[in-house]
C-alpha positions in Angstrom: 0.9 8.5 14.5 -1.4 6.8 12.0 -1.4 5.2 8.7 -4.2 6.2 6.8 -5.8 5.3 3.1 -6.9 7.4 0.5 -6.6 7.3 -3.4 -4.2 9.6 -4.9 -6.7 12.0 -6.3 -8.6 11.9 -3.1 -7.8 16.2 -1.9 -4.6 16.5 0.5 -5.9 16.9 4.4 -3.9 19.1 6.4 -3.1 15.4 8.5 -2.3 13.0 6.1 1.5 13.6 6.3 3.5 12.5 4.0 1.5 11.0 1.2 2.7 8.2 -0.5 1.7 6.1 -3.6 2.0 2.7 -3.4 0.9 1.6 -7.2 2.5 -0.7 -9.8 1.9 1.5 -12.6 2.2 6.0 -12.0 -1.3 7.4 -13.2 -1.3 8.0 -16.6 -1.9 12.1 -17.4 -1.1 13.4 -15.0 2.0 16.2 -14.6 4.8 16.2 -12.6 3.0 19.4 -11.3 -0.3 17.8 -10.8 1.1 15.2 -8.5 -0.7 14.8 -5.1 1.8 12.3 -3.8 5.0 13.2 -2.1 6.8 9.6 -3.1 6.1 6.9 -5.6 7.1 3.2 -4.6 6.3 0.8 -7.5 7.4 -1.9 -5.4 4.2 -1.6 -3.2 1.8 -2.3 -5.6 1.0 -5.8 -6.3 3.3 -7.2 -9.2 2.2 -7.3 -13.1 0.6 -10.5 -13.1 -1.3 -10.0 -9.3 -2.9 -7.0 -11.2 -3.5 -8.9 -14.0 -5.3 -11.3 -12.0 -7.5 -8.9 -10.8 -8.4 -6.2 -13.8 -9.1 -8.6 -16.5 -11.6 -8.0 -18.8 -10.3 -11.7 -20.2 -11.3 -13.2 -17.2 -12.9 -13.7 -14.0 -10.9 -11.9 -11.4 -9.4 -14.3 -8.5 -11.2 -14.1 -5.2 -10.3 -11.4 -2.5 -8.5 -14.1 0.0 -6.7 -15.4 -3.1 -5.2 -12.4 -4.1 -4.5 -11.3 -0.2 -2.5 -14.4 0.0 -0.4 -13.3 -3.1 -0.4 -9.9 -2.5 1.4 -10.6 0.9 4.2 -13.2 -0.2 5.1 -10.7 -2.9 5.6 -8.1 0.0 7.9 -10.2 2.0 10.4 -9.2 -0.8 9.8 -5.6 0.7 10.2 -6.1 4.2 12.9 -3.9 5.2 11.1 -0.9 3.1 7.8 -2.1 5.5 9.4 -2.2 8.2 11.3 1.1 7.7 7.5 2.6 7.5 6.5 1.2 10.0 9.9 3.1 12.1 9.1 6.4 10.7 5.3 6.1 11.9 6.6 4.6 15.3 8.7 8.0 14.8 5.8 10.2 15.0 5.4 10.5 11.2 2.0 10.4 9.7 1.7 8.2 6.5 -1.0 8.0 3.6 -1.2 4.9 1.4 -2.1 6.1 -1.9 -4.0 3.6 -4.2 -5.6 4.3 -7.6 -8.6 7.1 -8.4 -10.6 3.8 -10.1 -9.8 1.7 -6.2 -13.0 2.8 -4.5 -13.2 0.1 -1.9 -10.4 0.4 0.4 -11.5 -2.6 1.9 -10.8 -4.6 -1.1 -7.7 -2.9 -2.1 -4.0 -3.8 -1.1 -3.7 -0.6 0.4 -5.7 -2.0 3.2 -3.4 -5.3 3.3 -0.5 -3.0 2.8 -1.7 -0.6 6.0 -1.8 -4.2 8.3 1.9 -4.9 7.2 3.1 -2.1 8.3 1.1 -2.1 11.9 2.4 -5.6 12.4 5.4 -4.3 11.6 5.1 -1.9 14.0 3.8 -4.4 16.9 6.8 -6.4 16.3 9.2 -3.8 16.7 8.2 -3.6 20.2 6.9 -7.1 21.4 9.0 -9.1 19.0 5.2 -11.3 18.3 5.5 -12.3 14.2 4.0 -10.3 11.3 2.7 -12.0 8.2 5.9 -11.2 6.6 7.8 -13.4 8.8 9.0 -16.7 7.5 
C-alpha cells in the first residue's frame, strides 16, 4: 500500500487511508469538527527551532539540504513511531502525510523527507540494508 502527501485542507480521496498530520503546531481555527485528519503527531513535524529556521521573516531561511540534514537527525528520535508506519503500510494500510494548507511544494516540505523515512523503513524491514535513521 502507499504513502501518499497532501496538505491537511487538501479534500479527503476515497484512497488516502488513514490521514495523518505530521505538523509541529495543530492549524489554528479550525474545530475539532472541521478536522480532516484522523491523527495528529507533533513529533513529526520539524522541531521549534528547525521551523524557525525556515519561516523567518527575521531572516534568510537555511537552504533545502541544510534543513534536510536537520530535519532527519531530529527524526532518529522517532524511529520506532517510523518504523511502526512503515509496519502498518507493509500491513496493507494506506497512509497520508498531512503538512500545512500554506506547504504548497511537497517537494520542499518534510513531508516528502518524512515519506522516504518511512519507505526505508520499509526496505529494511525486509532486506535488513540501512535507512538514514540508522546510526
Amino acid at each position: 500500500m502507499p504513502i501518499k502527501t497532501r496538505r491537511w485542507n487538501d479534500p479527503p480521496d476515497k484512497d488516502e487511508g488513514h490521514r495523518l498530520l505530521v505538523t509541529r503546531y495543530r492549524p489554528r481555527g479550525v474545530a475539532k469538527a472541521d478536522e480532516t485528519w484522523d491523527e495528529w503527531e507533533p513529533k513529526l513535524g520539524p522541531s521549534i527551532e528547525l521551523h524557525r529556521f525556515v519561516y523567518t521573516d527575521a531572516a534568510t531561511p537555511i537552504p533545502w539540504p541544510q534543513y534536510r540534514r536537520q530535519y532527519i537527525a531530529e527524526q532518529r528520535a522517532n524511529k520506532k513511531l517510523i518504523e511502526d508506519m512503515a509496519k502498518r503500510v507493509a500491513a496493507g494500510e494506506t497512509i497520508t502525510l498531512l503538512c500545512s494548507s500554506a506547504c504548497t511544494r511537497e517537494s520542499r516540505c518534510h513531508r516528502s523527507i518524512l515519506k522516504e523515512l518511512i519507505e526505508a523503513a520499509l526496505l529494511n524491514g525486509t532486506d535488513r540494508t540501512s535507512t538514514p535513521l540508522s546510526s
